[in-house]
Structure formats: structure tokens, C-alpha cells
C-alpha positions as CSV (number, residue, x, y, z in Angstrom):
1,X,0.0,0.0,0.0
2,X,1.1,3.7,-0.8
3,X,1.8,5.5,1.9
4,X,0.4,9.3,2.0
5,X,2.9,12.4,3.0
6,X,-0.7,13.2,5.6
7,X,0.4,9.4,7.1
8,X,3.5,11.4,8.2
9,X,2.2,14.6,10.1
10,X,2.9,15.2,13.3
11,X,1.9,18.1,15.6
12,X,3.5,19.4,18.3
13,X,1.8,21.8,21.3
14,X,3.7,24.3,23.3
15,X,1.9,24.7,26.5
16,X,4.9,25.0,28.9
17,X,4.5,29.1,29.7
18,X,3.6,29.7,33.3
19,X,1.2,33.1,31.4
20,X,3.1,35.5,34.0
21,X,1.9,38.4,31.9
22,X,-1.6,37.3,32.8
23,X,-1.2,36.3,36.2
24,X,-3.4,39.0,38.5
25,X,-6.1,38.8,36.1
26,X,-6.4,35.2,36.6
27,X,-5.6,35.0,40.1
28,X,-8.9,37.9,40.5
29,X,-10.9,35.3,38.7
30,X,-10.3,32.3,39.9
31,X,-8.9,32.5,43.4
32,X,-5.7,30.9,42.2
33,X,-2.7,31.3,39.6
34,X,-3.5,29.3,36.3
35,X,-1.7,29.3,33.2
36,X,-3.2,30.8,30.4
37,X,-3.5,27.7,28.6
38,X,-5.7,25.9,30.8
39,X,-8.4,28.7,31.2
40,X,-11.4,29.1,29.0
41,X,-11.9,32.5,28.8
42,X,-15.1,32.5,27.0
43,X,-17.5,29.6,26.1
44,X,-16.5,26.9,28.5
45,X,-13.4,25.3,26.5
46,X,-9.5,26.3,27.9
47,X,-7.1,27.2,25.2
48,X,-5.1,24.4,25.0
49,X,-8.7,22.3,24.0
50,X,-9.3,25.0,21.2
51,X,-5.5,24.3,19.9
52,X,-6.1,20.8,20.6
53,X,-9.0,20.4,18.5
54,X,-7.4,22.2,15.3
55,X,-4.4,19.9,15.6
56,X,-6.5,17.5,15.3
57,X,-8.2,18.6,12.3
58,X,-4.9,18.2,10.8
59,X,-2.9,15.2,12.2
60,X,-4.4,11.7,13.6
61,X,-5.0,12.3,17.4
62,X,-2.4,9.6,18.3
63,X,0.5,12.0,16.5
64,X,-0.3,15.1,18.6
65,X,2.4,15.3,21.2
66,X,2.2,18.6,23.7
67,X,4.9,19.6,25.9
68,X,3.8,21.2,29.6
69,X,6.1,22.9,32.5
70,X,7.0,21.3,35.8
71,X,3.8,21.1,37.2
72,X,1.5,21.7,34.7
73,X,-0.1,18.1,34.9
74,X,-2.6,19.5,38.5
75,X,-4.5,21.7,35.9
76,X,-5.4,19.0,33.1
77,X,-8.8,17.7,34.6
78,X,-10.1,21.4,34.5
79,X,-8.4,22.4,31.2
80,X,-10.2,19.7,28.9
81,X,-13.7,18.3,28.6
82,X,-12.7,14.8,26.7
83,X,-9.9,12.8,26.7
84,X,-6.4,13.6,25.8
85,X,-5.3,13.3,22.5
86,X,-1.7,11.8,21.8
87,X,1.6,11.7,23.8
88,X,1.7,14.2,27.0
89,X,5.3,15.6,28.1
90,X,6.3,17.6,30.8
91,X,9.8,19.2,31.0
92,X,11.1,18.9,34.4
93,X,12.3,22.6,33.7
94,X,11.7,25.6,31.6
95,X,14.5,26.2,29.9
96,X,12.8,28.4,27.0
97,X,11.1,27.3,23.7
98,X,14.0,26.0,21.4
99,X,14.5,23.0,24.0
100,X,10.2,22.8,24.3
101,X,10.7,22.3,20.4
102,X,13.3,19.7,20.9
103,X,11.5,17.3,23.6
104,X,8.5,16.5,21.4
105,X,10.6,16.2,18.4
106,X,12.7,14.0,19.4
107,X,10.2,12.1,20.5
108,X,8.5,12.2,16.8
109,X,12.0,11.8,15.3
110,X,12.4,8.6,17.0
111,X,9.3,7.1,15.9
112,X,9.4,8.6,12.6
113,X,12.1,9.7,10.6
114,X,10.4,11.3,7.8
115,X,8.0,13.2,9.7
116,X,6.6,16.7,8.8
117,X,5.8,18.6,11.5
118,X,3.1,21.4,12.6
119,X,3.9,23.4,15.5
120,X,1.2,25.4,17.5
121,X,1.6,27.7,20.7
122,X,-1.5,27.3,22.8
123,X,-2.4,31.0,23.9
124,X,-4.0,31.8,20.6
125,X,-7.3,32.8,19.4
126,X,-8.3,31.9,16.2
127,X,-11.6,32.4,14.0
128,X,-13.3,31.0,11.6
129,X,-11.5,28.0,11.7
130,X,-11.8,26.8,8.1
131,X,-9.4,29.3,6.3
132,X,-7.0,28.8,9.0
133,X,-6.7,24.8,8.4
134,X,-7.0,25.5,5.1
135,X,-4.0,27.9,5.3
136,X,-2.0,25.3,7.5
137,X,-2.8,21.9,5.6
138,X,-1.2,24.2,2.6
139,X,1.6,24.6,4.9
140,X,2.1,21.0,5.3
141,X,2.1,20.5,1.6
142,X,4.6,23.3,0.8
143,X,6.9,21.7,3.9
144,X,6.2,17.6,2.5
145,X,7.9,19.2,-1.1
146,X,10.4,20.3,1.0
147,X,10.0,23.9,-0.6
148,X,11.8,25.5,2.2
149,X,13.1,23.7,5.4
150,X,10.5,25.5,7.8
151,X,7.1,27.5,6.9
152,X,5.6,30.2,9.3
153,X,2.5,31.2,9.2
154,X,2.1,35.5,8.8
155,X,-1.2,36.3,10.2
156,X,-2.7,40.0,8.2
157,X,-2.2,42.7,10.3
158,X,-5.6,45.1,11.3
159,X,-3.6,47.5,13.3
160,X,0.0,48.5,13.5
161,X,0.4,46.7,16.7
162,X,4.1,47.2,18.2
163,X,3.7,44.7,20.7
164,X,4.1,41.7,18.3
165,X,7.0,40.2,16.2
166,X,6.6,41.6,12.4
167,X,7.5,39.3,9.2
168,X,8.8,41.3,6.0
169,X,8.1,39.3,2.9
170,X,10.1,38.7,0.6
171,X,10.2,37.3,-3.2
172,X,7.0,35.0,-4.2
173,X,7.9,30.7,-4.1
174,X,6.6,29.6,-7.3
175,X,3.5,27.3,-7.2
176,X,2.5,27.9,-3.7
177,X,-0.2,30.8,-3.7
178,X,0.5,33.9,-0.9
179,X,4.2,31.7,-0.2
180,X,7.2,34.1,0.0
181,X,10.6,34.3,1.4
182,X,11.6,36.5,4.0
183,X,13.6,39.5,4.2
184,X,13.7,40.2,7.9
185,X,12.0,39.6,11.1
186,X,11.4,42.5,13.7
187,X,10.8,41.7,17.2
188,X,8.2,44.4,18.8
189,X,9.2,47.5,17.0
190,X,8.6,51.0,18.2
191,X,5.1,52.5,17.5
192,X,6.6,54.3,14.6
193,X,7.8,51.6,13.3
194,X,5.1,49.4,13.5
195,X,3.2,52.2,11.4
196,X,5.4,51.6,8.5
197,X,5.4,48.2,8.6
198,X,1.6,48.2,8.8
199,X,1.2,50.8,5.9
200,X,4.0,48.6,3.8
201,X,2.2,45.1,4.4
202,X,4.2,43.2,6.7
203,X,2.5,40.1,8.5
204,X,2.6,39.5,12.6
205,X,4.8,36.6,13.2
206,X,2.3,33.6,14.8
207,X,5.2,31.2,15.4
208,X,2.9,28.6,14.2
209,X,4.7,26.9,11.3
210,X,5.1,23.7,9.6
211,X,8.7,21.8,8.7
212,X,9.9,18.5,7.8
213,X,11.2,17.6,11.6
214,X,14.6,16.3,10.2
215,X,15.5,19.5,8.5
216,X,14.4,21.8,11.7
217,X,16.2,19.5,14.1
218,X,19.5,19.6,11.5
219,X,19.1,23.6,11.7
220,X,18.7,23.7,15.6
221,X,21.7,21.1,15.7
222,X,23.8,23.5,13.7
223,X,23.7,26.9,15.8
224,X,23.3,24.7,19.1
225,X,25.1,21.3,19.1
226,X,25.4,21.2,22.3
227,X,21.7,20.9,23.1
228,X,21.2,18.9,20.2
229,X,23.3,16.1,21.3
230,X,21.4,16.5,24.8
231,X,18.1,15.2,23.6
232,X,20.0,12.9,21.0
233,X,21.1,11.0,24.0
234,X,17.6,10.8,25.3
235,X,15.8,9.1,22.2
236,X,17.0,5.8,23.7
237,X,15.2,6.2,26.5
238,X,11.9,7.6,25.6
239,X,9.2,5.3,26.0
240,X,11.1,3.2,28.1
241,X,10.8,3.4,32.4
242,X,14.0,5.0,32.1
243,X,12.6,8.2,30.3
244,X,11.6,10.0,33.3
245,X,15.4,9.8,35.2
246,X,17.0,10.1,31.7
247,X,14.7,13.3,31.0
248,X,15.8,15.2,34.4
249,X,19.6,14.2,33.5
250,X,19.4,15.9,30.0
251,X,18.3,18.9,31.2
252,X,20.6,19.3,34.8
253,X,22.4,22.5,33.8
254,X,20.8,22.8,30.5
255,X,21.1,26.8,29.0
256,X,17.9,28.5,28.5
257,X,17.6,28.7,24.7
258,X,14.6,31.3,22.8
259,X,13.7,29.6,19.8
260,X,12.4,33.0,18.2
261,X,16.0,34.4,18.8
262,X,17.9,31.7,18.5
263,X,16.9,30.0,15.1
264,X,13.9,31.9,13.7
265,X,15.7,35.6,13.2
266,X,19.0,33.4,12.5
267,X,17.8,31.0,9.8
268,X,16.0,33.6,7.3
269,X,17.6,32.4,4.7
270,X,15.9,28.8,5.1
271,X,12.3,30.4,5.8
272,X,9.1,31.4,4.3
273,X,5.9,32.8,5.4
274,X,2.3,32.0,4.6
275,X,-0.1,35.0,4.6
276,X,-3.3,34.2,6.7
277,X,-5.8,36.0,5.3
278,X,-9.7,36.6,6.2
279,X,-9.0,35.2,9.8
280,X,-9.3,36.8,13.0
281,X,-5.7,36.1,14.7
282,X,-4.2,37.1,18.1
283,X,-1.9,35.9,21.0
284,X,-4.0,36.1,24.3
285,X,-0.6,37.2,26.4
286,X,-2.3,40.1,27.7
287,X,-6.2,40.8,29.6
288,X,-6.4,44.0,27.0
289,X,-6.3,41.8,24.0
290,X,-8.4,38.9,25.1
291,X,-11.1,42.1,25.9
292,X,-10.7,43.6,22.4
293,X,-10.3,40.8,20.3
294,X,-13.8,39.1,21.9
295,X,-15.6,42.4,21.4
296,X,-14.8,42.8,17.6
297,X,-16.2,39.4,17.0
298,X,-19.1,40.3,19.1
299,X,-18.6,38.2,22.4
300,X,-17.8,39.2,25.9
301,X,-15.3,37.8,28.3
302,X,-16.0,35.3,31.3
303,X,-14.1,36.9,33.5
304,X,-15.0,40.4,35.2
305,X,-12.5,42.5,32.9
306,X,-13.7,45.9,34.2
307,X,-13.6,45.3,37.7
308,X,-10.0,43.5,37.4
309,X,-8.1,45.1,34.9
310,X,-6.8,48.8,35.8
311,X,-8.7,52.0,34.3
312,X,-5.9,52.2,31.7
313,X,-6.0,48.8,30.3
314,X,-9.5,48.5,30.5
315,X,-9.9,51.7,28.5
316,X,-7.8,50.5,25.9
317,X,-9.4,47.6,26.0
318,X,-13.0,48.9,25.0
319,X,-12.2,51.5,22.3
């Protein structure tokens, strides 16, 4: 029998942030500190379900593997209403997002060698749902021909928001529609800045991309071989009773590492972005941007913003 490139997707969920930036909100709301992630902030589904469920759109459920922090395990029960899809891995540290990356792909790596894979943060908010698949699965595609070794996804800018990573496009790739290469990433520009880039076109970098996991992992190894060889050492041992002991040795006095600033902005030359179009993106890192990106689509938050966030942000927050 044939075997499909689809037979080979893979995706990964990054749920290991402790959502400091959103801390007092949540703490006002619920009586307790709660990463982002796990908190449904409206309708009755967490964030990590919503990113959950649009993996699963795209990958079988048993090739979903998420990453947590230390921890993170107490706040499952209340984060999802059904069960949990795929392989479940909690770092016994934070030691930033390029070794978050690494855990759940060498994991993938080890069970399959010719994987692609989709990568997803879980602290975003995402609507209507079809283009965005859409716009991913075409991701995939680009990333199974191996058009360019890793594919992020641009989301179309409504505001010339400085508080997000920008995305300047580059040339067109031939045969993928609203595919270019980049010409330079900018990490939370200045407001003036953010005006040009808004007037001129540029996308805000989602970090959600899609890559064939061999050539991402030979990219990390390259500017950090190091940390490469780390979890290299641990693919014998995952699966095995020995994972969890093996797991806390690779990452005794293991450097914190920013994926973002430590491959992304390095390897531009081996990038491209996909323009999301005609969908309603944003990072829920801050109360003010959960409040304004619920009342453009018409819906109110669950929790009390007025009373909890400070007459400034909640201000913002409603013009």
C-alpha cells in the first residue's frame, strides 16, 4: 500500500509558559494562579482544548504530542472536557522554547524519521476555523515538497500593533499561492515603526509553522550542538521506564535557549511565510487583548475585565 505524505504529520503543542503576563487577572478570577492555557476564557473550552482540537483537524489524534512545564499536569482535569489526545510531556524545567521544540521532536523523530511537523503555541485565538486549516494543511504541503526547510505562518495585520513580532516578505515561491521568502524579522518594534510596517504590508509573526522535523532538528543542531546532542542522548530512553530519570539528566544545567532568537531571526535564509488571510488572529498574552479581540467578533469575556483590569487597560481595552 502507498503510503500518504498526511500518514506522516505530526503536531506538536507548546503549553509549557507559566502566562506570568496574565497572572493577576487570573488570580482575581479564579482565586488561584493558572496558566493561560488551561483557562477558558469564554464559552466553556481552555485554550489548549481549542489548539487541541485544530491539531486534530490536521494530524491523527495519536500523532499530537504537547509539551507542559513542571507542574503543569494539576491543571489538566479542568483544562479539557474529553480525553487527551496523543503523547503528553512535561519538561522537568523551563529552559525556554527552542528545548520545548526539541523534547516533542525527538520524541517524533524517534518514531518517525520522515516526519513533517506542525507546530502550534496554545495561547492563541483563532476564527473561523476553516481558512485557518485550510491555510496550514497548505503549509504542510509546501513543507512535505520540501519547498523551504520550515514554513511560518504570517497572520494579516488590522492594526499597527508594536507589541508583536513583524514578518517582512520577501520574493513569491513559485507554485505555492501567498508563499514568500523573508527578508527580515522584527521583534516588537517601536510604534513608529510598527506604522510603517503596517502601511508597507508586513504580517505579525504567529510562530505557528510547519517543517519537515529532520531538516528543523539539522538547523537547531547546527547553531546549538550542544543541546542537540542532549536530547539525542535521550531518544533511547523515551518510552522506556528510564525516560523520566534520563529526562531530568538531560536537562541538569541545561542553558535556556529562545527559539524565536535563537533560530527563527538566524535562519531567514531557510524560511518562508504564509499569509493568513480573512481570519481573526491574536496571541492572548495580555487581559487587554483577550477584551478587544472578543468584542470585535461580538462576544464578551468570562471573567470580570472591568472590575480586574486597571482604568488604563480596560480603557484600551474597550475603544
Amino acid at each position: 500500500m502507498k503510503i500518504s505524505s498526511q500518514d506522516h504529520r505530526w503536531a506538536i503543542v507548546l503549553a509549557g509558559g507559566e502566562g506570568e503576563r496574565m497572572r493577576r487577572v487570573v488570580r482575581s478570577w479564579i482565586g488561584e494562579h493558572r496558566p493561560k492555557q488551561y483557562c477558558a476564557f469564554t464559552g466553556k473550552k481552555s485554550m489548549l482544548e481549542h489548539t487541541l482540537r485544530r491539531a486534530g483537524h490536521l494530524v491523527a489524534p495519536e500523532r499530537v504530542v504537547t509539551v507542559i512545564g513542571q507542574g503543569h499536569r494539576a491543571y489538566m482535569n479542568s483544562a479539557l472536557t474529553g480525553s487527551f489526545p496523543g503523547r503528553l510531556i512535561e519538561q522537568p524545567a523551563n529552559r525556554g522554547t527552542l528545548p520545548g521544540i526539541l523534547l516533542p521532536l525527538s520524541y517524533i523523530l524517534s518514531r518517525d524519521p520522515a516526519a513533517t511537523v506542525l507546530i502550534f503555541p496554545s495561547d492563541h485565538f483563532v476564527y473561523p476555523l476553516e481558512p485557518f486549516l485550510d491555510r496550514v494543511a497548505a503549509m504542510a504541503a509546501c513543507a512535505d515538497r520540501a519547498a523551504s526547510p520550515f514554513i511560518l505562518l504570517g497572520a494579516v495585520p488590522d492594526r499597527p500593533e508594536p507589541e508583536y513580532g513583524w514578518i517582512e516578505p520577501a520574493d513569491r515561491i513559485e507554485g505555492f499561492d501567498g508563499f514568500r521568502k523573508i527578508a527580515r524579522f522584527y521583534e516588537k518594534p517601536a510604534a513608529e515603526s510598527a506604522r510603517a510596517f503596517f502601511m508597507s504590508k508586513f504580517l505579525w509573526n504567529t510562530m505557528i509553522m510547519a517543517a519537515r522535523a529532520r531538516s528543523l532538528w539539522d538547523v537547531a543542531a547546527g547553531f546549538y550542538p550542544d543541546l542537540a546532542r542532549r536530547f539525542e542522548a535521550l531518544r533511547a530512553a523515551m518510552g522506556t521506564p528510564m525516560e523520566s530519570s534520563a529526562l531530568e539528566v538531560v536537562y541538569h544545567g541545561m542553558p535556556s535557549v529562545d527559539f524565536s532568537h535563537g533560530i527563527v531571526e538566524k535562519a531567514v535564509d531557510r524560511e518562508a511565510v504564509a499569509a493568513l488571510e480573512d481570519v481573526a488572529w491574536s496571541d492572548w498574552g495580555q487581559p487587554s487583548r483577550i477584551v478587544d479581540t472578543l468584542t470585535r467578533i461580538g462576544r464578551r469575556p468570562v471573567f470580570p475585565y472591568p472590575e480586574i483590569l486597571s482604568p488604563v487597560t480596560a480603557g484600551s481595552a474597550r475603544r
